[in-house]
C-alpha positions in Angstrom: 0.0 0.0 0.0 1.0 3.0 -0.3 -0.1 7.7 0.4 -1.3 9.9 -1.9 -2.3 13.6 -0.7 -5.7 14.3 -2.2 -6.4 18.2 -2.7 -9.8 18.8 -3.1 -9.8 22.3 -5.1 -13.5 24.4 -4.7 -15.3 26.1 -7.4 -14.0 29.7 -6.3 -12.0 31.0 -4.0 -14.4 32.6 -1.4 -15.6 28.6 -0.9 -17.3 27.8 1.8 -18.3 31.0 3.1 -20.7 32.0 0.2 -21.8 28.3 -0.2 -25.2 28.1 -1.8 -27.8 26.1 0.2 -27.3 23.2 -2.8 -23.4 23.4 -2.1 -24.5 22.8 1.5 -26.1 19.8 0.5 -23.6 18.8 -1.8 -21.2 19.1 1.5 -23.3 17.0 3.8 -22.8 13.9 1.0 -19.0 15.1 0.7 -18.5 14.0 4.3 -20.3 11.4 4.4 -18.7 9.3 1.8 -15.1 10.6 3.5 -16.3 9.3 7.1 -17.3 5.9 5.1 -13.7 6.1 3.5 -12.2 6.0 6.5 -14.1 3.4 8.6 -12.8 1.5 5.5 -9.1 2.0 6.3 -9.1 3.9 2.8 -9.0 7.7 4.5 -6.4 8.7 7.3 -7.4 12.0 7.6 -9.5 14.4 5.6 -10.8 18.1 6.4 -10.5 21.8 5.3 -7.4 23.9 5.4 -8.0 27.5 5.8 -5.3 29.8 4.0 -4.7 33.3 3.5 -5.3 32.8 -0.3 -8.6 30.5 -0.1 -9.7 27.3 1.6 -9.2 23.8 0.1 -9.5 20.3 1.2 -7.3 18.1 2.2 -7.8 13.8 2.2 -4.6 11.8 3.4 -5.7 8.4 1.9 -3.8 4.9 1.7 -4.1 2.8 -1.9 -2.9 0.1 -3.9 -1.4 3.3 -6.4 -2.2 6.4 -7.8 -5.2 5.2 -10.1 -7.4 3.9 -6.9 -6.1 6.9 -5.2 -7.6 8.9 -8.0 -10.4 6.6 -7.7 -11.5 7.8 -4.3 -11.5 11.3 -5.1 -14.1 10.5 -8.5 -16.3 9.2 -6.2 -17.0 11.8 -4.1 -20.6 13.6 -4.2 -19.2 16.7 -5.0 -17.1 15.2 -7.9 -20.0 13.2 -9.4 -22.4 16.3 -9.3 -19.8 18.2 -11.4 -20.4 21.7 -9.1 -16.9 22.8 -10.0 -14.7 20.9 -7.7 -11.5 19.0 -9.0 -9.1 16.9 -6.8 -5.2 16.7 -7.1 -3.6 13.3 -6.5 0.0 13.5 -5.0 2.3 10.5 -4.0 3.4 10.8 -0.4 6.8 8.7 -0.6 7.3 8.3 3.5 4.8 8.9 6.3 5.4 9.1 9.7 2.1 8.0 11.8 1.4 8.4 15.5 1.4 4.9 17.0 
């Protein structure tokens, strides 16, 4: 097995403070399927990260290789209902976990 950093990219940069009642929705699907994903083993962590420029999302996933990594971010709600969102998939090499 092996890490892949998935970053979850929104529709515009003012995401989720301006999100539509749909896009709230949307959201409420989004974390469901990641809270399934990771009482799978799939997903270690997932969540937002605020920035200065924008928010994004991040999902810290384990996988066989990059195409189920990619996988698991084209099944997500919010990928399937085509609102906007795209996902990043980047190998993590080495992980260091808590034990």
């Amino acid at each position: 097995m092996a890490y892949f950093l998935l970053r979850l990219e929104p529709p515009r940069p003012s995401f989720p403070f301006d999100a539509t009642d749909a896009e709230k929705a949307l959201f409420s699907a989004h974390s469901g399927y990641w809270m399934e994903q990771a009482d799978a083993g799939a997903a270690i962590a997932v969540g937002p990260v605020f920035e200065p420029g924008g928010t994004w999302g991040l999902a810290l996933v384990e996988a066989e290789d990059v195409a189920q990594a990619q996988a698991l971010g084209e099944a997500d709600p919010v990928l399937m209902a085509q609102a906007g969102f795209r996902y990043t998939v980047s190998p993590v090499p080495s992980l260091i976990l808590r034990r």
